[in-house]
N, C-alpha and C positions, 0 to 999 in steps of 0.2 A: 894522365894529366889531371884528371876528375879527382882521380882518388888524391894525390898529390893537394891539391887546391883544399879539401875535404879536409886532410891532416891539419894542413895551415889555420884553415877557418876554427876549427879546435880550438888547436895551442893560443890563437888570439881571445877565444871567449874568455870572458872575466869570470872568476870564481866570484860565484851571486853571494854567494855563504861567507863568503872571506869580509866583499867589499860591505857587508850588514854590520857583522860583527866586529869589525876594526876597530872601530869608538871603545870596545870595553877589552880586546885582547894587550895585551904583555908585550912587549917588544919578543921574549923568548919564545912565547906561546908562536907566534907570530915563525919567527925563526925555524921552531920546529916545525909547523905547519908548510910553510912552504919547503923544506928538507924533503915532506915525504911523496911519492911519487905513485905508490900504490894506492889506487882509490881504497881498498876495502881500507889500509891505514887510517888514510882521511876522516874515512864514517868514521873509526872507531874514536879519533880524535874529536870530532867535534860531536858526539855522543856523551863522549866525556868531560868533554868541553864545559858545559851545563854546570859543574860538580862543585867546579871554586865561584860560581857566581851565586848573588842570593837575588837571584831573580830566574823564572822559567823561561827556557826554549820561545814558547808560545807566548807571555807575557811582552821578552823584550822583544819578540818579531813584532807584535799589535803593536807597541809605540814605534817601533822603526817606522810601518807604513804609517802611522798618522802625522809624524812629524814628515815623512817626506812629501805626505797632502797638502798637508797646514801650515809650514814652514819652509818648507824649498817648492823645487818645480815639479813635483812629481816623479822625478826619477831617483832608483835605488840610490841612497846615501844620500842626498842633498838636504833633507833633511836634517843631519846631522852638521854642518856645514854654516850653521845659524846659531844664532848664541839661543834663542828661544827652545833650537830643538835640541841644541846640545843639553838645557836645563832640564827639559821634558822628559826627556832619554834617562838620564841622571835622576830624577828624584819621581816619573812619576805624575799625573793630574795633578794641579794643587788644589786646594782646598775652596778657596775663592779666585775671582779675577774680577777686579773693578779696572774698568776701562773711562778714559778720559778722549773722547776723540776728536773734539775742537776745542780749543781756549785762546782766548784773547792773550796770556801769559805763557803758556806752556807750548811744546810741540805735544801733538798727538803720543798719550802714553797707555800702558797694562802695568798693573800692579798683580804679582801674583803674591798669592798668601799660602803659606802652609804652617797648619796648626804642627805638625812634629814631622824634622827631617830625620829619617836615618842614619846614622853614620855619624854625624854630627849631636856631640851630647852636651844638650841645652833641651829643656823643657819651653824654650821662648818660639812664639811665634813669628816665623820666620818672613819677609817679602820679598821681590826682588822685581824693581823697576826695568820697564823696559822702554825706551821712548824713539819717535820717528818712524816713521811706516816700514822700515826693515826693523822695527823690532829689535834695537840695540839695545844691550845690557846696560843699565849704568853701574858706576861702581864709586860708594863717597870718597876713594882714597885716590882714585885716576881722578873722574871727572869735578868739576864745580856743581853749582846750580844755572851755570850759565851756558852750561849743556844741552840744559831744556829751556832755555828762553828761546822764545822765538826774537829776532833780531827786528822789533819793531820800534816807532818812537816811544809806546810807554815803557818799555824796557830798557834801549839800547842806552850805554852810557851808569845806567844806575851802581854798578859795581863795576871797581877798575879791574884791571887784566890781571893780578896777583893776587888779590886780593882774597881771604879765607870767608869764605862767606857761610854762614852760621845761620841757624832758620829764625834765631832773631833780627838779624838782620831784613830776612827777607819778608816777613811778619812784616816790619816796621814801614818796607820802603814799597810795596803790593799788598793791593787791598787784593784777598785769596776767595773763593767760594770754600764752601769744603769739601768738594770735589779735589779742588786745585788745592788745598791743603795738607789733603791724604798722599797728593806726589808730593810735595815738600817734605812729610814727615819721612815717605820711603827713600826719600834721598839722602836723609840724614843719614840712617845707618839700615841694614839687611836684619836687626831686631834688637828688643829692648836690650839694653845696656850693653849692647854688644859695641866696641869704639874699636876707632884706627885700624891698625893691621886686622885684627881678628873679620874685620869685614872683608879683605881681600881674602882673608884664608877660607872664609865660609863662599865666596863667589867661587873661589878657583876647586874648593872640593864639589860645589853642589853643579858648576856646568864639567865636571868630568868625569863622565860614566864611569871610566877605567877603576876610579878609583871610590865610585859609591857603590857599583854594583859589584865589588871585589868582597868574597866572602874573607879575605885575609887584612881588610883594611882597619886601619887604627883609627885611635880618635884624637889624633897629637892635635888638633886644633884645639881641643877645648879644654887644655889647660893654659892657653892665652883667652879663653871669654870668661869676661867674669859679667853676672848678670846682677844688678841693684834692686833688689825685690821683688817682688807678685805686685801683678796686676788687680788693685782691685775691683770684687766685683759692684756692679750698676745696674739699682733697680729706679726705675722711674714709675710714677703716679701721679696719671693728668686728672685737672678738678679744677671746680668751679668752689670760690669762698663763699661765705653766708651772704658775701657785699657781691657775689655774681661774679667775681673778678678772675677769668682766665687764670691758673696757676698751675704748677708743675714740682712735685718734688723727690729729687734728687736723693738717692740715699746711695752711700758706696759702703761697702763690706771691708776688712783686710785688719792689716797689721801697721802700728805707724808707734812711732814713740816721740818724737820732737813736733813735726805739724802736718798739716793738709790744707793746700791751697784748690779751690777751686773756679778755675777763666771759664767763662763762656765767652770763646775766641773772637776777640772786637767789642764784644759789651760790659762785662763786669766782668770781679776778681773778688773771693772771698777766703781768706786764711786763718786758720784757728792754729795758735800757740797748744802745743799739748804738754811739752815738759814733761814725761814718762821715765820713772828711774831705769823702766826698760822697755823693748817693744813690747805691747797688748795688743790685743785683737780690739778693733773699734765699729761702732756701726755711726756714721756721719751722714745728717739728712739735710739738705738744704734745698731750701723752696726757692722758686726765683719764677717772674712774670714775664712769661714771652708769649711773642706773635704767633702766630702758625707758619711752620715751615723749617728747616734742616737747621741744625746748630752743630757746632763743632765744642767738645768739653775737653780742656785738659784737667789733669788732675796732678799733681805734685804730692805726693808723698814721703820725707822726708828727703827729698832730693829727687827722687823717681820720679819721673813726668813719665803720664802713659794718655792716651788720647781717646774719644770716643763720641760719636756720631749719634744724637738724638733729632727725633723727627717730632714735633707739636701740632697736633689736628686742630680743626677748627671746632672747638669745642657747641659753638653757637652761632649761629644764622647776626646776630648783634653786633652791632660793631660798637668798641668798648668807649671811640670817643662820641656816642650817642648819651652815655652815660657821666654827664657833669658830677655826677657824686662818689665818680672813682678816687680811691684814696689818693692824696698829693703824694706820701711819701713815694707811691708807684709809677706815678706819671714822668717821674724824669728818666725811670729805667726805661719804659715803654717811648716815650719819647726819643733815647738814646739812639734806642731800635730802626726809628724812621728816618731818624737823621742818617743813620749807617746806609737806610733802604734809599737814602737823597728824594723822600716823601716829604721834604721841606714845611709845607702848610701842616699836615699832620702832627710834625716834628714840633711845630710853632705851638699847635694848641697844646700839645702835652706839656711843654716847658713852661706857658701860659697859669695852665693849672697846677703844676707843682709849685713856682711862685705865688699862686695865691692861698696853696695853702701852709706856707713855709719857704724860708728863704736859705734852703737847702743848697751846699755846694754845687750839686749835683745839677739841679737846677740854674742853678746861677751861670756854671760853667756853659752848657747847652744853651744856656739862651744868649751867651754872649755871641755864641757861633751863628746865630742868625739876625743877631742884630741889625740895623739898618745903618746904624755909623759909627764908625770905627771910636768917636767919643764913649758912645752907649757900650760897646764891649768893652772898652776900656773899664768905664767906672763898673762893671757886673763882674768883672775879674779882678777888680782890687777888691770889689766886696767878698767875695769869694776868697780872696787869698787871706783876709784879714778873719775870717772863721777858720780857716786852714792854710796856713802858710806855706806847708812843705805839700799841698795837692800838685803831683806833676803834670796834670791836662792842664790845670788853668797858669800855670809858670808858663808852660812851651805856648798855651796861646796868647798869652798877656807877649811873653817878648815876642811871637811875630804881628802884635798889634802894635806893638813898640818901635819896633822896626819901618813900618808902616808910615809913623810919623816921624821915620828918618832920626830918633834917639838911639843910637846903635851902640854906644858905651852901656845904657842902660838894660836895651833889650838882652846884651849878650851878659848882662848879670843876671836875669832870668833862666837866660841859657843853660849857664851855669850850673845855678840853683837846681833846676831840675835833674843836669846828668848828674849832680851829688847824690842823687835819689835814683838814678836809670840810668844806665848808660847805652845810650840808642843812637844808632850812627850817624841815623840822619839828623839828629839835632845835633850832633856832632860837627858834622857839616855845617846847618845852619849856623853854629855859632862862630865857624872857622868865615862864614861869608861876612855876619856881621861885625866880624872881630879884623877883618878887614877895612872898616872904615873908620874904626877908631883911629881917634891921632896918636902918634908913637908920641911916646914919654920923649923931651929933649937931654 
């Protein structure tokens, strides 16, 4: 009866080797393996086993156990069983991992980066979002952005339930740090100019070992990605001007033949016409005055937007509005700065001093924003609109100043006015609410 029970207890034990290996075996492999009956078979099989994988014995055993630590419960295979350890398995450590694990907008996310996947041929570097404490995949062609909102009052509501939601949109309608920016960007797409399907083709080959770690796999995805240029490179140098003034400049490297636009995300926009009979290599340097502390830069290169994260030390113990004889033209950028920072009195003085020393749009628009009566921003934005007509900060804030005094035929000419120049949904919106209290033509 002992021995009997002994047999049984056998035939029930799980083959350890099998249940590890599954994530990357064949259906046939699989087949034949359990066909065979004779252990020495077995060795010889999964000895050779090794031979069509391009990864070693020892290699994928070390990720199997740390995906089943770090990803499941601990027990053999569970690991695997998680889209995190399935990617793990599949491609390998990445390169980076920026984690986001509170935000007033997002659920808890990981962003994993990898400078070059195997198997997949694209020279672009690759991310792949993960968000909610189990660590779910996102994917742009399954999920929205409304994936990762947390379902609070600043959120809920902002994008209806069809809706294609576009990271201009989300830009427009969320103020982002640039933490929470870097998930917005990974949720666009899994890498530079990589669009639509090719994002699903790169999740579903990079979370399936079978077929990354397969010495026989092809590369049929990558004649669906087409990639829109290199990345250019970003050299930064921070300095003080002869006038002492905090500065920073910007130089990028690459190739462009039509233009180069450069945002720093929420403050300014600067684009140079280049008209090239063909692409050149270019070196483009621009200075711009910030505060101390993390900025987010896009860069557009002749369509190409690529993104990038610069940090601004405190250059000096001074504080710059100690200094009445900082240049006006600078005061309204820096100003722009605190008004974003909602440093209002600060924000006050800077807009103070760029009007006194020029009656700069820029100025003009910024001061209208703190205005004490909605007469005062009125007439600081018609001044400002009658230097520049077609500025679309001071249109969108003239018509919700307008609106204000209940003129809604007029503000939503405003309206107007601006999405001729932007088309941004939420003033989209606004115009649809103000265009609502117009009287219908009889």
């Amino acid at each position: 009866m002992i021995a009997l029970y002994g047999l049984l207890l056998l035939a029930a034990t799980p083959d350890l080797w099998l249940q590890r290996v599954e994530p990357v075996m064949s259906k046939d492999e699989r087949t034949l393996y359990s066909s065979l009956t004779d252990e020495k078979a077995r060795e010889v099989f999964r000895t050779g086993f090794w031979s069509s994988k391009s990864i070693t014995e020892s290699e994928y055993i070390a990720r199997v156990e740390h995906i089943d630590n770090a990803f499941g419960s601990g027990q053999a295979g569970s690991g695997a069983n998680t889209d995190a350890g399935r990617l793990y398995l599949a491609l390998g450590p990445p390169t980076s991992i920026s984690k986001l694990p509170s935000s007033r907008i997002f659920y808890p996310t990981e962003i994993w980066a990898y400078d070059h996947v195997p198997g997949i041929q694209t020279s672009s570097r690759v991310q792949f979002l993960f968000y909610g404490d189990r660590r779910k995949l996102y994917s742009p062609q399954i999920n929205t952005i409304r994936a990762l909102l947390i379902p609070n009052a600043g959120t809920r509501g902002l994008f209806p339930v069809n809706d294609i939601i576009t990271e201009t949109d989300v830009k427009e309608r969320l103020n982002l740090s640039p933490a929470e920016m870097d998930v917005l960007e990974a949720a666009i797409g899994v890498g530079r100019g990589i669009k639509n399907s090719a994002n699903s083709e790169i999740l579903y080959l990079a979370t399936s070992p079978r077929e990354m770690l397969s010495r026989t796999r092809t590369g049929a995805a990558s004649s669906r990605i087409r990639f829109e240029g290199e990345r250019p490179k970003l050299d930064t140098s921070q300095f003080q001007t002869v006038n002492k003034i905090p500065a920073i400049d910007l130089t990028f490297t690459g190739s462009a033949r039509n233009s180069i636009t450069v945002e720093i995300r929420n403050l300014e926009s600067f684009t140079n016409k280049l008209d090239f009979e063909a692409t050149k290599p270019f070196t483009y340097t621009q200075r711009v005055y910030l505060l101390p502390g993390e900025y987010t830069l896009l860069v557009e290169v002749d369509g190409f937007r690529t993104g990038y994260v610069i940090n601004v030390a405190k250059l000096s113990p001074t504080d710059p509005l100690a200094d009445p004889h900082f240049p006006g033209a600078d005061w309204a950028s820096i100003g722009r700065q605190y008004l974003l920072a909602q440093d209002l009195p600060r924000a006050s003085t800077c807009f103070k001093r760029a009007l006194a020393a020029g009656r700069s749009v820029d100025a003009l628009v910024g001061s209208a924003r703190l205005a004490k009566t909605l007469d005062e921003s009125r007439d600081l934005l018609n001044e400002a609109l009658r230097i520049q007509p077609n500025h679309f900060e001071a249109l969108v804030s003239l018509a919700g100043v307008t609106a204000e005094f209940q003129d809604y035929p007029l503000a939503a000419t405003y309206y107007e006015r601006a999405l001729a120049i932007r088309k941004v949904p939420v003033i989209e919106e606004a115009l649809a609410r103000v265009a609502s209290h117009r009287p219908q033509p009889k």
